[in-house]
N, C-alpha and C positions, 0 to 999 in steps of 0.2 A: 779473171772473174770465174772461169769455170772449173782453174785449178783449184780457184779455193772451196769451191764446192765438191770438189769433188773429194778432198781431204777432209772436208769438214762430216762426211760421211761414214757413220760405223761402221768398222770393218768388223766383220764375224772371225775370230779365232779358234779353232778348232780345241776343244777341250782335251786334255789327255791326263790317264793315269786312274788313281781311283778313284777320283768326281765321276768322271767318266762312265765307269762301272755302275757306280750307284746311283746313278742318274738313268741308267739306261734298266738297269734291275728294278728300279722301281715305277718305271712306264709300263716293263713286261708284265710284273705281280697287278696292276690296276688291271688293265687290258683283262688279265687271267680271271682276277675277282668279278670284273664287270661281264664275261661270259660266261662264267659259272651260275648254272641253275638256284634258287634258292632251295636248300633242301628241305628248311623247316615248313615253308609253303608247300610242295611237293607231297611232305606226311602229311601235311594238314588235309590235303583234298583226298589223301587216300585214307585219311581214317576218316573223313565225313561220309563215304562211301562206303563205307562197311556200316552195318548195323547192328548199332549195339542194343535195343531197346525193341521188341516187336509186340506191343501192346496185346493187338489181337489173338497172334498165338499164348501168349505168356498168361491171358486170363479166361483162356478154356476153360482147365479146371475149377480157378472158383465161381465159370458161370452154371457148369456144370452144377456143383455143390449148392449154388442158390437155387438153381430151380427145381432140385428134389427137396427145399426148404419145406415141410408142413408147418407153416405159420403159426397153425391154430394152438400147436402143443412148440414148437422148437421160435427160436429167432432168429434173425435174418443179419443182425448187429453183432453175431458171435464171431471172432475172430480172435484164433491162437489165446483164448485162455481156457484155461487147464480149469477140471473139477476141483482140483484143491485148492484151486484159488477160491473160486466161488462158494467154495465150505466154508473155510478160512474166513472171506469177508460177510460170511451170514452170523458167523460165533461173534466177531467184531462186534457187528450192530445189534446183537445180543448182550454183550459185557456192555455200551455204552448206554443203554435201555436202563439194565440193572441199577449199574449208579447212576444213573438219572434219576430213579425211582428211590433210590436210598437219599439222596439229597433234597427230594419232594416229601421222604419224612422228618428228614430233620428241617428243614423249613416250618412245617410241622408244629413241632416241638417248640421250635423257638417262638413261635409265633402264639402261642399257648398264654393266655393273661397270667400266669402263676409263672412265665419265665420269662416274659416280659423283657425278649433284647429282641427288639426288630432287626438291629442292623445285621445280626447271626441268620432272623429270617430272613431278611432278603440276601441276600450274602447266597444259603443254600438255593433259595427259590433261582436266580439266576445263572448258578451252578448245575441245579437242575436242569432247565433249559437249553444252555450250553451242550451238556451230553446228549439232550434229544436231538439236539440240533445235528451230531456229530454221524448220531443214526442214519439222521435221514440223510445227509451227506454222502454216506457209505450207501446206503440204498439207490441214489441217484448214481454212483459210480457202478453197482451190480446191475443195473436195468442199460447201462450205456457199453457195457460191456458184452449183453447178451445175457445174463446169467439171470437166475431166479430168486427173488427175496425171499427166504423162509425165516418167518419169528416163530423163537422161540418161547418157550414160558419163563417169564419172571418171579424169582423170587421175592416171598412176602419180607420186604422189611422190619428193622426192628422200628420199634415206636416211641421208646426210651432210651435217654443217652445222658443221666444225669450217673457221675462214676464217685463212688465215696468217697477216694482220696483227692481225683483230680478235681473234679467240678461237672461240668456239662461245657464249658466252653472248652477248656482244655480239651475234654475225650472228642468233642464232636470234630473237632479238628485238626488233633491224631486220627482217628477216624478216616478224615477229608484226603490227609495226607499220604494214608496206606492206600486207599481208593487211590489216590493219582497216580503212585507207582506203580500199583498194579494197573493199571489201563497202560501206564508206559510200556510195561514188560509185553502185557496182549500186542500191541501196535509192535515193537519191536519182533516178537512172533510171526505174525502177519505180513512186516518187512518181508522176513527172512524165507516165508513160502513164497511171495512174488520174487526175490531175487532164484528159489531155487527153479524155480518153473521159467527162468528169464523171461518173465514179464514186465519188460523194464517200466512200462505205464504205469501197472499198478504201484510198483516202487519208489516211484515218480510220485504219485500219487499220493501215498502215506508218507512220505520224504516234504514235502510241499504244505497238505493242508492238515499233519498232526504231529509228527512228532517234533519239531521246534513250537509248537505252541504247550505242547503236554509237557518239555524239559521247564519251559518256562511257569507253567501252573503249578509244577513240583515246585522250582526257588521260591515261587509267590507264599504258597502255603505251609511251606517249610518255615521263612519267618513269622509267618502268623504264628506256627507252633513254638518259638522260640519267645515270642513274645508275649504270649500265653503263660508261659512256664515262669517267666517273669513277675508279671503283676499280681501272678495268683488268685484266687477265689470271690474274693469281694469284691471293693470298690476299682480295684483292677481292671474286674470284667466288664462293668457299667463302662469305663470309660472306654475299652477298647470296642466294646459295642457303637458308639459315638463314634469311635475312629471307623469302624466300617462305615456306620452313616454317612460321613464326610466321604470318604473313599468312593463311594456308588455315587454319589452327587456331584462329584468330580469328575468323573467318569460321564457321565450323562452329560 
């Protein structure tokens, strides 16, 4: 009975050769990795100990710069923008004024019982409005900036816009047309001083809330003028006057 136990017992045989080897290589490298420091732990604690960021020193000078602020003539809101910028966006809300006020006489015009196409009046009157809107937009980005709003004087518009070959819808709409490219080119001007002054905000800014809206006002009045050229002078215009009506009513 207690030979058979004792046979019936594993005997351990001694391993040899290259089991051997890489059994015993690969207990040394664990043991080695497991006493081995973490190194990326290691930099971590020595770069949270350096300081990269010292608030207090770092905004001396502009606490300095604020408090020689005189309020009453300078602002407290000016930060890195450049005088040409603030020229630049005073000329802006200058051009947006003008055609505003040119589209405030052809509204005008249209609106006249002897030309009798409403939908061309409101058409401009809303058109109108839109570029005052654009102004003040531009004004409320020159005050958030620190800078100073100077208006300029607007020119008198014309008061008549009936053309002997074309008609008065046609020209008023060429007209409409040459206005929106040129407001694009001004905007694209204006870009081009905040990119030189690397004011990426203001860039930001005209990038954002005009110049995809202004490529888009060009296609919109572009077809108008094509479609104008089309129907021609009569019964044409009557009904395209109608199609504006629908058009704003749509829109509302």
């Amino acid at each position: 009975m207690a030979a058979f136990a004792a046979s019936s017992l594993p005997v351990a045989v001694p391993l040899q050769g290259a089991s051997t080897k890489r059994l015993i290589g690969a207990a040394t490298s664990r043991k080695t990795q497991l006493a081995r420091p973490t190194t990326t732990c290691m930099a971590t604690k020595k770069e949270s100990a350096e300081i990269i960021f010292s608030p207090f020193q770092e905004v001396k000078p502009e606490l300095a710069a604020v408090s020689k602020v005189d309020n009453s003539v300078e602002s407290f809101a000016r930060s890195h923008y450049e005088v040409s910028c603030e020229v630049a966006l005073n000329e802006q809300i200058n051009v947006e004024y003008n055609i505003s006020y040119i589209y405030h006489s052809l509204y005008a015009f249209f609106d006249r019982d002897n030309v009798g196409l409403p939908g061309f009046a409101e058409y401009f009157r809303k058109s109108s409005e839109e570029e005052r809107e654009h102004a003040e937009k531009l004004m409320v980005q020159q005050n958030r900036r620190g800078g100073r709003v100077k208006l300029h004087s607007i020119l008198l518009p014309e008061t008549e816009f009936n053309h002997k070959d074309k008609g008065d819808a046609l020209y008023a709409m060429e007209l409409a047309l040459s206005l929106e490219k040129l407001n694009f080119t001004k905007l694209r001007e204006l870009h081009r001083v905040a990119c030189n002054a690397e004011d990426a905000q203001l860039a930001d800014f005209i990038e954002g809330h005009f110049l995809q809206e202004q490529a888009e006002a060009i296609k919109t009045v572009s077809e108008y003028v094509s479609q104008l050229r089309r129907v021609g002078k009569g019964l044409g215009v009557f009904e395209f006057d109608k199609y504006l009506t629908e058009q704003d009513g749509a829109a509302a």
